[in-house]
C-alpha positions in Angstrom: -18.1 -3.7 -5.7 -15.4 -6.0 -4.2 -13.0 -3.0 -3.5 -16.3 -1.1 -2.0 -16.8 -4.0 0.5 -13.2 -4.3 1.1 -13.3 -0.7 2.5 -16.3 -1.4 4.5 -14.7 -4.6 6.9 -11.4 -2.1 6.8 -13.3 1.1 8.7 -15.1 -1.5 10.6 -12.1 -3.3 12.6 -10.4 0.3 12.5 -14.0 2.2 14.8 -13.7 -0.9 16.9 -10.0 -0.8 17.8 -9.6 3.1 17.8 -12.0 3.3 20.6 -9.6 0.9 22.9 -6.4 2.4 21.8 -4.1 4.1 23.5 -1.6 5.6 21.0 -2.7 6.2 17.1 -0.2 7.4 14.9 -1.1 9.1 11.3 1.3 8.2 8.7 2.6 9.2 5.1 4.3 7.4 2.9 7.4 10.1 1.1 7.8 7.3 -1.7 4.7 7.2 -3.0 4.1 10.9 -2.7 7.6 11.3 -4.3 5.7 9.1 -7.7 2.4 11.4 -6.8 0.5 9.1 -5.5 -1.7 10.5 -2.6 -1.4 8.0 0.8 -2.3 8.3 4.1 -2.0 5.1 6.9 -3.5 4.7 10.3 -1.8 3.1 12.7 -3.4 2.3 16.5 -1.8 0.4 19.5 -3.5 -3.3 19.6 -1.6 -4.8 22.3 1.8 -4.1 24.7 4.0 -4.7 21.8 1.6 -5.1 19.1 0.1 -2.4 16.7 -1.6 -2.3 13.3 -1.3 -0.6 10.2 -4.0 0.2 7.7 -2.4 2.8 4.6 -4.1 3.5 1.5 -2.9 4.8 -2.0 -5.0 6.5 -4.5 -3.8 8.2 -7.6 -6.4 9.2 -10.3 -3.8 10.8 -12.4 -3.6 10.9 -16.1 -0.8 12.4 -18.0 -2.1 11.4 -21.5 -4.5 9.2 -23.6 -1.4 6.6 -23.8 0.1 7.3 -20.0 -1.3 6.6 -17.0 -0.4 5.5 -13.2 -3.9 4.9 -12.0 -4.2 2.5 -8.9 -6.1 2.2 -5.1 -4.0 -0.2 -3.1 -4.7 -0.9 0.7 -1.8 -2.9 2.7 -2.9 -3.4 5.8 -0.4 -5.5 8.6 0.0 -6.8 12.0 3.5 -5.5 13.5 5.1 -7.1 16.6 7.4 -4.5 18.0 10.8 -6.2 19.3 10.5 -3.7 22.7 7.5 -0.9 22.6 5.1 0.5 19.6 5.8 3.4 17.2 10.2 2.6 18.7 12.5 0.7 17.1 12.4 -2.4 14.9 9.5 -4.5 13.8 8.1 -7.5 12.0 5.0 -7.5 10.3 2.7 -9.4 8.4 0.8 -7.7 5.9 -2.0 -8.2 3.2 -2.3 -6.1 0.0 -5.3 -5.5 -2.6 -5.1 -3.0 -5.6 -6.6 -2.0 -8.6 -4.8 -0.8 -11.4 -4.9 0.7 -14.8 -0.8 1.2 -16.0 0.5 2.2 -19.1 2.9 4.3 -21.7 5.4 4.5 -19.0 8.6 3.1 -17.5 11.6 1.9 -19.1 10.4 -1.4 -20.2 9.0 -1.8 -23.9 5.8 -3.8 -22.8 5.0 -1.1 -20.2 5.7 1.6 -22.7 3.6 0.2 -25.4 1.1 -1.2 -23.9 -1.9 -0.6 -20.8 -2.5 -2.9 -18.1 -6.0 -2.9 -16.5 -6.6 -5.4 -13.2 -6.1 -5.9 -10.0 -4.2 -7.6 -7.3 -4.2 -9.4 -4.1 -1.7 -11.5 -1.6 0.4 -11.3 1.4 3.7 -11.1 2.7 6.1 -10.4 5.7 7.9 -7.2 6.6 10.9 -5.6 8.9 11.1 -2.2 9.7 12.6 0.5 12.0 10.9 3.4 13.6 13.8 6.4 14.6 12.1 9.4 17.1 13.1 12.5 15.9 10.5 14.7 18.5 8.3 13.7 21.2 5.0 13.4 18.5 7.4 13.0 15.2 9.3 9.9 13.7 10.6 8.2 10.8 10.0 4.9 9.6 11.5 2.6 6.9 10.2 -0.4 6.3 10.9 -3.6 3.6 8.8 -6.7 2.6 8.7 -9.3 0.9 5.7 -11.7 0.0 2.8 -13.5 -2.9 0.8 -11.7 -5.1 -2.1 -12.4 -7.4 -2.8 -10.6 -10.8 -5.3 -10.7 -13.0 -5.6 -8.4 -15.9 -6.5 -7.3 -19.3 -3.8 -6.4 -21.5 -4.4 -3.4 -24.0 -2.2 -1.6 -26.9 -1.5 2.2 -25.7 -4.2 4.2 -27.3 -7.8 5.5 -26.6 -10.1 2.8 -27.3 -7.7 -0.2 -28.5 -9.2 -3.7 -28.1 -8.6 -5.9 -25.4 -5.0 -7.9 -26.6 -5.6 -10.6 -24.1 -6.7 -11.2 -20.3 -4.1 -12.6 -18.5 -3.4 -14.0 -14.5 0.2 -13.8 -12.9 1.7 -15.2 -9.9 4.4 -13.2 -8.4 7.0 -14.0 -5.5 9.2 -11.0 -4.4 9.1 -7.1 -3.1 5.6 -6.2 -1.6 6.8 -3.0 0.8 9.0 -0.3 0.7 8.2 2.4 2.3 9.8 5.4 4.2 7.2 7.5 6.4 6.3 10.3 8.1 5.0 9.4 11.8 2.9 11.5 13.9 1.7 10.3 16.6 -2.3 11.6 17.7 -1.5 9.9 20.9 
């Protein structure tokens, strides 16, 4: 319900501010597809040097009864743009929210042998650079860094194990990487 209302403020400040716009850009994040993780991001002119950013990630994917990479994550951020949007660098601040259920993979022993089911939420800052390869077409790489709150239940790999123990985490560290696709709709 949470992540439903979420979802519902999001595409309500996106119809307002796409109507004023000048320049919207569609974007796709190559890391995430490169883990197969289907994302797409938004991002519309709010100002002379000021833009924002709404991408989403969803992956549904299962690859057994012990390994999974489920998650929905939105990130959206403010960027101010050091001369002009969609060129150059840029800092941002962002938000994040996800939900998760992780397990049976990864080279660390808890991950392996065990599922994680929660979700997450925080902030953080970000720098980035936009290069222009075409007119329309750009690249974009961006870093950040920033709070995050977890809460989640902790499970033994396996259909149908009982819950091991519910458990909340604060972490400080790497919220973005990203290297995207730009195309501007204009």
């Amino acid at each position: 319900m949470q992540t439903q209302k979420l979802i519902l403020v999001l595409i309500a400040v996106l119809s307002c501010a796409v109507t004023s716009a000048q320049k919207i850009a569609l974007k796709n994040n190559l890391l995430m597809d490169a883990m197969a993780s289907p994302n797409l991001s938004l991002e519309f002119k709010a100002g002379t040097r000021m833009t924002i950013d709404i991408p989403a990630s969803l992956n549904l994917w299962s690859f057994s009864d012990t390994k999974k990479f489920k998650h929905f994550a939105v990130q959206p951020e403010v960027r101010w743009w050091l001369c002009q949007p969609f060129t150059g660098h840029f800092w941002g601040v962002h938000a994040h929210y996800a939900s998760y259920n992780v397990g049976g993979i990864g080279p660390f022993k808890t991950i392996k042998d065990n599922r994680y089911e929660g979700w997450l939420t925080g902030a953080g800052v970000s720098y980035g650079y936009n290069w222009i390869l075409a007119p329309r077409w750009s690249i974009e790489a961006t870093v950040g860094v920033g709070y995050a709150y977890l809460s989640y239940d902790k499970y033994p790999c396996g259909k149908c194990q009982p819950l091991t123990r519910h458990r909340t985490k604060h972490y400080f560290g790497p919220t973005k990487f990203a290297l995207t696709l730009v195309f501007l709709l204009k």
